[in-house]
Biopython code that builds the backbone (N, CA, C, O; Angstrom):
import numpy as np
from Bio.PDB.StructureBuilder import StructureBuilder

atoms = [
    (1, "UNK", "N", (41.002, -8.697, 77.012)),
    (1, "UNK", "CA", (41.278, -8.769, 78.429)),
    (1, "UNK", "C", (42.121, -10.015, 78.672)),
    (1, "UNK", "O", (41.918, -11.200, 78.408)),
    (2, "UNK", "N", (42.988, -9.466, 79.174)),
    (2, "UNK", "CA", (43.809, -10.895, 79.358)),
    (2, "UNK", "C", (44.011, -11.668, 80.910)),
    (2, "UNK", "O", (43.885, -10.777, 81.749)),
    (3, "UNK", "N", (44.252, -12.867, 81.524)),
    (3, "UNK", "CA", (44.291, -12.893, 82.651)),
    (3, "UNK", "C", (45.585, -13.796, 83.178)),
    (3, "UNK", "O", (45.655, -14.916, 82.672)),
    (4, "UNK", "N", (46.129, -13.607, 83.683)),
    (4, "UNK", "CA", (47.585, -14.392, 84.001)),
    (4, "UNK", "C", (47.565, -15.677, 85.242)),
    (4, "UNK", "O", (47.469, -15.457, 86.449)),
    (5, "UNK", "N", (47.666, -16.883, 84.676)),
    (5, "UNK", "CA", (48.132, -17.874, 85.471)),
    (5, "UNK", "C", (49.607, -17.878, 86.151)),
    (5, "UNK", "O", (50.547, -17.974, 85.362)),
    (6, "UNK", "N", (49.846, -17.800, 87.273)),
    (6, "UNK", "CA", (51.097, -17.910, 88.326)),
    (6, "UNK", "C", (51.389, -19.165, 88.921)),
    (6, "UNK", "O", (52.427, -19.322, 89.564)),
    (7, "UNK", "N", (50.579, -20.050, 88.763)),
    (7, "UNK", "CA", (50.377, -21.319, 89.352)),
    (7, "UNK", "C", (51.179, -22.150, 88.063)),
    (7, "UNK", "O", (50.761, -21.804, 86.958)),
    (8, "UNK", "N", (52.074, -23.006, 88.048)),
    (8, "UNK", "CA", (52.528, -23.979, 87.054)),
    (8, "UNK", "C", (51.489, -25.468, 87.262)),
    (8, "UNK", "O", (51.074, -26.343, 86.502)),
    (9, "UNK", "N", (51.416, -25.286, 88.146)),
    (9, "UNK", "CA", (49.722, -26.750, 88.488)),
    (9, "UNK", "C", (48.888, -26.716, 87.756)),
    (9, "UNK", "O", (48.487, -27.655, 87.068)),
    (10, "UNK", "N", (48.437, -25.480, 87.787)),
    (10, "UNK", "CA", (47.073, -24.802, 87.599)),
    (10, "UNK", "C", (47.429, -24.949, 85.901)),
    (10, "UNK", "O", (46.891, -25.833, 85.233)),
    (11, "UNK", "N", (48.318, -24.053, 85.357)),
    (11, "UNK", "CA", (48.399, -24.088, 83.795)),
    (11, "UNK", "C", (48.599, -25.242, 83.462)),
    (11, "UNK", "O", (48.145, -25.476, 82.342)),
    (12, "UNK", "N", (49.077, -26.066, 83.935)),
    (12, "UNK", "CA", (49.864, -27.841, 83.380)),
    (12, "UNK", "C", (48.428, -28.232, 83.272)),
    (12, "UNK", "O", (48.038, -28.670, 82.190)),
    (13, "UNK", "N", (47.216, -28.072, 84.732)),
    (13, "UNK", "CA", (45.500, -28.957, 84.882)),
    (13, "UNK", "C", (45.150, -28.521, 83.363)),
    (13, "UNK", "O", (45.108, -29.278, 82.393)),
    (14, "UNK", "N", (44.878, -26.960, 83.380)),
    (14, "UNK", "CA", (43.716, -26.393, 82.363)),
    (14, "UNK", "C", (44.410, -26.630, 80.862)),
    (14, "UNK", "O", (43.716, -26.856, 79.870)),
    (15, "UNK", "N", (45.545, -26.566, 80.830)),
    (15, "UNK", "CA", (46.311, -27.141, 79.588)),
    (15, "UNK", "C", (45.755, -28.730, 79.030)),
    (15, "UNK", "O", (45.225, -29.081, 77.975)),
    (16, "UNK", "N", (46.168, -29.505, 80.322)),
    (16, "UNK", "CA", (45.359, -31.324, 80.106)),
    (16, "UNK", "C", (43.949, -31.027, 80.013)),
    (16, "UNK", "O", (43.552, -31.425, 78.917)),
    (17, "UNK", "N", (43.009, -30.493, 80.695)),
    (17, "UNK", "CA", (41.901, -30.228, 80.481)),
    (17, "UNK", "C", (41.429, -29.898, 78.963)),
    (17, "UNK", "O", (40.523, -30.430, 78.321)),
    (18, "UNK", "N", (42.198, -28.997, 78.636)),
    (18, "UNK", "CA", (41.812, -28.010, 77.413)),
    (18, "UNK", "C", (41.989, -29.125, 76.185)),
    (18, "UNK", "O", (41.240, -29.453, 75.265)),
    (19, "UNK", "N", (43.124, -29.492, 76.529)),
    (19, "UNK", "CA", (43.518, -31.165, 75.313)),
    (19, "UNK", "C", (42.634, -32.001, 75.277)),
    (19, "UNK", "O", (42.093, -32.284, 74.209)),
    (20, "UNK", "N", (42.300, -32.565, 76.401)),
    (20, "UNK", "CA", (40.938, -33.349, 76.551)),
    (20, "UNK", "C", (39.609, -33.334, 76.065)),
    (20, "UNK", "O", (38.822, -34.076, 75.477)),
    (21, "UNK", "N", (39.684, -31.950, 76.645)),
    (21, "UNK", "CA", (38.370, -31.645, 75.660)),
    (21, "UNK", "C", (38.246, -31.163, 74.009)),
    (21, "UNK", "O", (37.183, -31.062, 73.396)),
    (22, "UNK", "N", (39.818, -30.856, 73.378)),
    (22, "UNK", "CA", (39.722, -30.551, 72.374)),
    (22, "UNK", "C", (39.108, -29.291, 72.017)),
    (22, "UNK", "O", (38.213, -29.068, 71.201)),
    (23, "UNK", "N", (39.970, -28.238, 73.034)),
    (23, "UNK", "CA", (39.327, -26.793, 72.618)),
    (23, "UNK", "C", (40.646, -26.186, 72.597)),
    (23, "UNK", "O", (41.741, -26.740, 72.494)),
    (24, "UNK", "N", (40.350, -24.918, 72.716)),
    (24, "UNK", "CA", (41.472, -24.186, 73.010)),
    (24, "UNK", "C", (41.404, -23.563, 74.569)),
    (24, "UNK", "O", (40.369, -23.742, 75.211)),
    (25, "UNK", "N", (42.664, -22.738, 75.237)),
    (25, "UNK", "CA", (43.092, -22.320, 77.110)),
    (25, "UNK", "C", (41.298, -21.756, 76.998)),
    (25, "UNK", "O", (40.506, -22.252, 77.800)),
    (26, "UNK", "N", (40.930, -21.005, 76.247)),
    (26, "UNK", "CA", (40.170, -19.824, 76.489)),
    (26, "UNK", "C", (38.158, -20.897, 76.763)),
    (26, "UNK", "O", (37.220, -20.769, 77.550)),
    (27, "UNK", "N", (38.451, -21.750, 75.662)),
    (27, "UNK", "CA", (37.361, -22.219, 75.434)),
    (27, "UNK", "C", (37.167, -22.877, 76.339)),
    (27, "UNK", "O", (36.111, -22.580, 76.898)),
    (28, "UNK", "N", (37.942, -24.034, 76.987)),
    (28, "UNK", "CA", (37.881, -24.598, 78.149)),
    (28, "UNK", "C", (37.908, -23.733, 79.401)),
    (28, "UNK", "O", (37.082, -24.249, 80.153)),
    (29, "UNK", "N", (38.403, -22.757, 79.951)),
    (29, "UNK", "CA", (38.243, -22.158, 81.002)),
    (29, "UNK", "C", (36.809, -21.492, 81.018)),
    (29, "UNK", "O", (36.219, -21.382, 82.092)),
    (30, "UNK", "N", (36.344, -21.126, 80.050)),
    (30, "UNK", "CA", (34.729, -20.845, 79.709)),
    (30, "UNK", "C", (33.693, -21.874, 80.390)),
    (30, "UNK", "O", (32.832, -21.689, 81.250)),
    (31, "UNK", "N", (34.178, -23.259, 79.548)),
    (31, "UNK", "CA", (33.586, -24.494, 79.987)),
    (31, "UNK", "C", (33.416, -24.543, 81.318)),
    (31, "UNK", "O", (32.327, -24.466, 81.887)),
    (32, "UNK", "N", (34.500, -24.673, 81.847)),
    (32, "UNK", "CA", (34.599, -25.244, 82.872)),
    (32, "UNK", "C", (34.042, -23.916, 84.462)),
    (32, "UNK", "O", (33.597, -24.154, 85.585)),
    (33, "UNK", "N", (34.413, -22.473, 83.673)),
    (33, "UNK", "CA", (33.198, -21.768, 84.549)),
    (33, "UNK", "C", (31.917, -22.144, 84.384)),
    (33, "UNK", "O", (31.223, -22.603, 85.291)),
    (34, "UNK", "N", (31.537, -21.960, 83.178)),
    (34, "UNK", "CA", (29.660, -22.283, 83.104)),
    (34, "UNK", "C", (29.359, -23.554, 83.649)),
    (34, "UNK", "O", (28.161, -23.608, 83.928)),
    (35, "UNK", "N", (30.041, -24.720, 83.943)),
    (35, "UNK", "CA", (29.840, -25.872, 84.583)),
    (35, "UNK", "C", (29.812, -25.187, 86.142)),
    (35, "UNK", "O", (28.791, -25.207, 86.829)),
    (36, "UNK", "N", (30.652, -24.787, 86.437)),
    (36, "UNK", "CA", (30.813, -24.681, 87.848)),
    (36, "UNK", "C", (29.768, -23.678, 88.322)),
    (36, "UNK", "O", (29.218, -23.732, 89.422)),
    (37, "UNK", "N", (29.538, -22.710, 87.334)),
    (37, "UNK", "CA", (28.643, -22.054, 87.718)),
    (37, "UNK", "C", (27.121, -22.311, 87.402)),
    (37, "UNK", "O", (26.156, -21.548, 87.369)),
    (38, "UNK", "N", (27.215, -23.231, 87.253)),
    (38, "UNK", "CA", (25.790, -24.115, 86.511)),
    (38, "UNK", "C", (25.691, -24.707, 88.146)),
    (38, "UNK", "O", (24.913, -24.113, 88.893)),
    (39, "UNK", "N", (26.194, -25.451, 88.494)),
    (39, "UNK", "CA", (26.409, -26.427, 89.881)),
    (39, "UNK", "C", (26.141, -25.302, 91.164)),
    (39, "UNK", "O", (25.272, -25.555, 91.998)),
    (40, "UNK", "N", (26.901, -24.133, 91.246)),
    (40, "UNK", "CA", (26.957, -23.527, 92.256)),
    (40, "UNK", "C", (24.942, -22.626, 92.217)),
    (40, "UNK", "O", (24.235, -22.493, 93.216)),
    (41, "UNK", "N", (24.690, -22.340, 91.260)),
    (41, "UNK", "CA", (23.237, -21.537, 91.109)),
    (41, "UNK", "C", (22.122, -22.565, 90.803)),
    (41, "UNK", "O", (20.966, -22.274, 90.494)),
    (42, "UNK", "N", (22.768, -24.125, 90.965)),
    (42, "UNK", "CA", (21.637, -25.168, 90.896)),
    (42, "UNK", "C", (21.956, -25.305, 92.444)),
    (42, "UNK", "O", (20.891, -25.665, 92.945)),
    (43, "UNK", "N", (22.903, -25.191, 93.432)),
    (43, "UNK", "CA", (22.433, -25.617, 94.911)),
    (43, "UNK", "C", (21.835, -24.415, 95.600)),
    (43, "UNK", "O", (21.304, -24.251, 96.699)),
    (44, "UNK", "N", (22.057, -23.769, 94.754)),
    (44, "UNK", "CA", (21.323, -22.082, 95.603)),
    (44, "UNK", "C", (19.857, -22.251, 95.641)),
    (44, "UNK", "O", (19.085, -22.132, 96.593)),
    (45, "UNK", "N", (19.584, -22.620, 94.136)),
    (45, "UNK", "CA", (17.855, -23.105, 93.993)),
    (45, "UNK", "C", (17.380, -23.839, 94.561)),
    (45, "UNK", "O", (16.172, -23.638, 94.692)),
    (46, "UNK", "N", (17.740, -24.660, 95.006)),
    (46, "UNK", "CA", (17.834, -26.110, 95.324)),
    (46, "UNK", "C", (17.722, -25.649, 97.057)),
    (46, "UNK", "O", (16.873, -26.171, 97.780)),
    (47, "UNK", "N", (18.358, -24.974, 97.392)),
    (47, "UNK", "CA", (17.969, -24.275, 99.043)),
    (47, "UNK", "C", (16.893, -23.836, 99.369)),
    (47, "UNK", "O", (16.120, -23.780, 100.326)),
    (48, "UNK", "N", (17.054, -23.427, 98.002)),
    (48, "UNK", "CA", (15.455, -21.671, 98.539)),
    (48, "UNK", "C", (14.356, -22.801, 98.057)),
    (48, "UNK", "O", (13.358, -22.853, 98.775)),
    (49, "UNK", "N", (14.388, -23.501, 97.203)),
    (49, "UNK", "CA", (13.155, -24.696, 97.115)),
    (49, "UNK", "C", (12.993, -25.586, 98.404)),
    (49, "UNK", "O", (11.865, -25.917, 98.771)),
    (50, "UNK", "N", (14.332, -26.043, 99.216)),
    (50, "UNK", "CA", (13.896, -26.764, 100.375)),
    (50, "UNK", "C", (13.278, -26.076, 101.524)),
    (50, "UNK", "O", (12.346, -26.553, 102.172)),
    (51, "UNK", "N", (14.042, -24.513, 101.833)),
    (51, "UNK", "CA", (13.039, -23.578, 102.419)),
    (51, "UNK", "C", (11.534, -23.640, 102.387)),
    (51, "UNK", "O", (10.760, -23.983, 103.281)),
    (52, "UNK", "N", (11.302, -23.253, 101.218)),
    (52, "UNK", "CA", (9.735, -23.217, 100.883)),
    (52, "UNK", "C", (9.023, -24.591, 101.388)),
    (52, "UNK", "O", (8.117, -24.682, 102.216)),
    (53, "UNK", "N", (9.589, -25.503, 100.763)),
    (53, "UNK", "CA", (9.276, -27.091, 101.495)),
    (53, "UNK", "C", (9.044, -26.539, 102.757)),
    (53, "UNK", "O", (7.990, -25.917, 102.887)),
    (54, "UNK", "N", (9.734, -26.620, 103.640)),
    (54, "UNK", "CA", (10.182, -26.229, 105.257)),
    (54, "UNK", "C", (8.462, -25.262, 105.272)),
    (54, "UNK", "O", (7.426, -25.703, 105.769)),
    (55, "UNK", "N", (8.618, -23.989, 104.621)),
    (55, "UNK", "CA", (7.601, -23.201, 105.204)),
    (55, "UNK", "C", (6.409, -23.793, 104.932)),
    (55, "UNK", "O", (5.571, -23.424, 105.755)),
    (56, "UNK", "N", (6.030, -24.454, 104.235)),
    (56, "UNK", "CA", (4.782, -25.056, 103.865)),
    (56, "UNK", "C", (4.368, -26.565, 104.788)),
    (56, "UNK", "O", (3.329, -27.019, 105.266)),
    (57, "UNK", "N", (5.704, -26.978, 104.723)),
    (57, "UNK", "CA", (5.520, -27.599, 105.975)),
    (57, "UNK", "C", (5.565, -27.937, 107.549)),
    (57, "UNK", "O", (5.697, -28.939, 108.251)),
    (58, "UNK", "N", (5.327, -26.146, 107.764)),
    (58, "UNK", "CA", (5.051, -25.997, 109.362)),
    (58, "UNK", "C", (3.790, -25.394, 109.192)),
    (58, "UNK", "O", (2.883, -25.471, 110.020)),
    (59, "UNK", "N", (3.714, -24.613, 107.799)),
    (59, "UNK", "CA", (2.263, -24.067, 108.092)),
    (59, "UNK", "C", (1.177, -24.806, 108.086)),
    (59, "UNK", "O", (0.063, -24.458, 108.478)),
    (60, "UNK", "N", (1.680, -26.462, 107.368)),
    (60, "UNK", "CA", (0.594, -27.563, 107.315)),
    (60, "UNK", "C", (0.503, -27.773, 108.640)),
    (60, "UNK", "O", (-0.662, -27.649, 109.018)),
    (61, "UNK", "N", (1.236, -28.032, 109.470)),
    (61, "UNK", "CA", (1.305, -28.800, 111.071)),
    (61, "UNK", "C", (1.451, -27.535, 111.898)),
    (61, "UNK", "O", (2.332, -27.380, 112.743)),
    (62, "UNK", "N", (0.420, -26.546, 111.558)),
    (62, "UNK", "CA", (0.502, -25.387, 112.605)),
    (62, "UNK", "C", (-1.701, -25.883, 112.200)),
    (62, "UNK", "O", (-2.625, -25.399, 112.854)),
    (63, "UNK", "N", (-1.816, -26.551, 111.415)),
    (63, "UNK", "CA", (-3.499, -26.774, 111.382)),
    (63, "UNK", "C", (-3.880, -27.931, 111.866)),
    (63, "UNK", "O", (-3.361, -29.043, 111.770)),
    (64, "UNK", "N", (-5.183, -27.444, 112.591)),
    (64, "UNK", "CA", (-6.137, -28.728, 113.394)),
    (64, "UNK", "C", (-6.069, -29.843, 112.405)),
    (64, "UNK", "O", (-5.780, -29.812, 111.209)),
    (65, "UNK", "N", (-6.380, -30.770, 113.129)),
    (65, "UNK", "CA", (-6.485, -32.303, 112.178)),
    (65, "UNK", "C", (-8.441, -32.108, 112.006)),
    (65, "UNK", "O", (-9.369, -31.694, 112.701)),
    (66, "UNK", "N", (-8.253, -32.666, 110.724)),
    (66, "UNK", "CA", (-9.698, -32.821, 110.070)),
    (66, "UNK", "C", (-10.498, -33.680, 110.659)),
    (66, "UNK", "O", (-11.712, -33.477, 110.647)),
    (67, "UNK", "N", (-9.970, -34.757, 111.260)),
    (67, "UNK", "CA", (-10.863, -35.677, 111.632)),
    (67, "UNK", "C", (-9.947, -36.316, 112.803)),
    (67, "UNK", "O", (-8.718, -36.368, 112.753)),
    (68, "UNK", "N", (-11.090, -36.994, 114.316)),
    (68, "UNK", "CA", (-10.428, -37.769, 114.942)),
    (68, "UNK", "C", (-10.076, -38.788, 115.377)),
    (68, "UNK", "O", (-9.711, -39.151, 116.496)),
    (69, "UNK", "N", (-10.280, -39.598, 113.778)),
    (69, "UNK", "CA", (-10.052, -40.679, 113.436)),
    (69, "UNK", "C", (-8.799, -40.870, 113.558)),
    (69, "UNK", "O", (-7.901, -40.029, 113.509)),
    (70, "UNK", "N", (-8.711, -42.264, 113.758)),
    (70, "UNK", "CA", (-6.751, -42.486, 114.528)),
    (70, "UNK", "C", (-6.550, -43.029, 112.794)),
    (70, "UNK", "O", (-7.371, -43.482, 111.998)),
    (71, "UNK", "N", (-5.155, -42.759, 112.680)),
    (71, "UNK", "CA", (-4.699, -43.281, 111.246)),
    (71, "UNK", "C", (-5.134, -45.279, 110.930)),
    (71, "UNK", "O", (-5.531, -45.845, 109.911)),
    (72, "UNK", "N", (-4.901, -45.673, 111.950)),
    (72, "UNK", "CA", (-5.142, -47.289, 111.535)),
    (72, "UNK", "C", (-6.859, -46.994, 111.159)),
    (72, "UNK", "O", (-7.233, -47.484, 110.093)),
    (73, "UNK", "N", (-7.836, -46.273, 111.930)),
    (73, "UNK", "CA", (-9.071, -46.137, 111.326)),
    (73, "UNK", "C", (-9.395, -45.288, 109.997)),
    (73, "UNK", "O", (-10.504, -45.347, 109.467)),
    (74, "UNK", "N", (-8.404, -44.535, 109.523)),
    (74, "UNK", "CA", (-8.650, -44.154, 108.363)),
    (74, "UNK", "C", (-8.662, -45.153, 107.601)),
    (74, "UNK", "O", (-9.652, -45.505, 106.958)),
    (75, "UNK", "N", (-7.039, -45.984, 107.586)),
    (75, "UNK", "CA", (-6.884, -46.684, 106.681)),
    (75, "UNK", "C", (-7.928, -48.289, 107.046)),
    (75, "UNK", "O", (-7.907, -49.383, 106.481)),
    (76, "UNK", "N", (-8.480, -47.950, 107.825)),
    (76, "UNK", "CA", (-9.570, -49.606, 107.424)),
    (76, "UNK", "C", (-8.937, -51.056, 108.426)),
    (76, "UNK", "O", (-9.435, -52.180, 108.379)),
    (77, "UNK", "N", (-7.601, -50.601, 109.393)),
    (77, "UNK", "CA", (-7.292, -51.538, 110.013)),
    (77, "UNK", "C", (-8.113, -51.815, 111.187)),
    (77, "UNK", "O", (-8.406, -50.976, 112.039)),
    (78, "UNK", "N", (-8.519, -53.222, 111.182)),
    (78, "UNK", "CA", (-9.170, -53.714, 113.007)),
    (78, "UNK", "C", (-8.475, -53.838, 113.722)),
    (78, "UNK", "O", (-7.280, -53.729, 113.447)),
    (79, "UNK", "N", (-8.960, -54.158, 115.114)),
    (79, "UNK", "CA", (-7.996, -54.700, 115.910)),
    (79, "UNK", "C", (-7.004, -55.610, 116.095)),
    (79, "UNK", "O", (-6.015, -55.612, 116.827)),
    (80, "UNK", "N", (-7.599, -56.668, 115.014)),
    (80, "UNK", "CA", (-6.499, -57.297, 115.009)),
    (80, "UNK", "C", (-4.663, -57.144, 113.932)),
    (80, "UNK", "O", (-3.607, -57.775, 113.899)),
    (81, "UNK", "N", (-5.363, -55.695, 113.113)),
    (81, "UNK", "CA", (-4.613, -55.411, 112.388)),
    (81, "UNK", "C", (-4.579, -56.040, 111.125)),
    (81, "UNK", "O", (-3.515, -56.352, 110.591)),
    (82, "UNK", "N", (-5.824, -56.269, 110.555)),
    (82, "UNK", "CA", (-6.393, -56.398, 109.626)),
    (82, "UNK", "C", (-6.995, -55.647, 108.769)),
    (82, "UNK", "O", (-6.908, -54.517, 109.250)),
    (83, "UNK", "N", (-7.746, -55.565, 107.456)),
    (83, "UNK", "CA", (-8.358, -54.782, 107.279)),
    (83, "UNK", "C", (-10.140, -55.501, 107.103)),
    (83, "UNK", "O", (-10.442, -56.676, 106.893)),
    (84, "UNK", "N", (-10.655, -54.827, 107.203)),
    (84, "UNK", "CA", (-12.280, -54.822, 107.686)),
    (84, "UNK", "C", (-12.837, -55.113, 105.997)),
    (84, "UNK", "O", (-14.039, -55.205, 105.751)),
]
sb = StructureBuilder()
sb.init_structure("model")
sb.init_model(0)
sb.init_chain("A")
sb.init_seg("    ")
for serial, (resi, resn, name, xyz) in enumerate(atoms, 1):
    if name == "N":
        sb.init_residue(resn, " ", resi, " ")
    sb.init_atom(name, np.array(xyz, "f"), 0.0, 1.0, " ", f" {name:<3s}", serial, name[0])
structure = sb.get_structure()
């Protein structure tokens, strides 16, 4: 399968590229998809993981509080903002 560059930019980049890395047109354009496509299906994950974050954290703050202790009395502070 062959695929044709029209761009003289484009062949001059992946040409310096391909030198650089010390491969050959084919091996580097490989590279440089599986990189990109490494990057593009790590921010996809990376979404649907902050989602889930998100849903877990409304379903936490959709529940009564356990106790009605004010936070400075959990943690042991007095009035004067000390601890006891």
């Amino acid at each position: 399968m062959g695929v044709s560059i029209k761009s003289i930019e484009a062949e001059r980049k992946l040409r310096r590229v391909a030198k650089l890395l010390g491969k050959s047109l084919t091996a580097a354009v490989i590279e440089l998809a599986d990189s990109r496509l490494k990057e593009l299906e790590g921010r996809k994950d990376r979404e649907r993981r902050l989602k889930e974050i998100d849903e877990i954290v409304k379903r936490y703050n959709l529940k009564p509080p356990l106790t009605d202790k004010s936070v400075d009395e959990i943690l042991g502070y007095n009035d004067k903002g000390y601890f006891d």
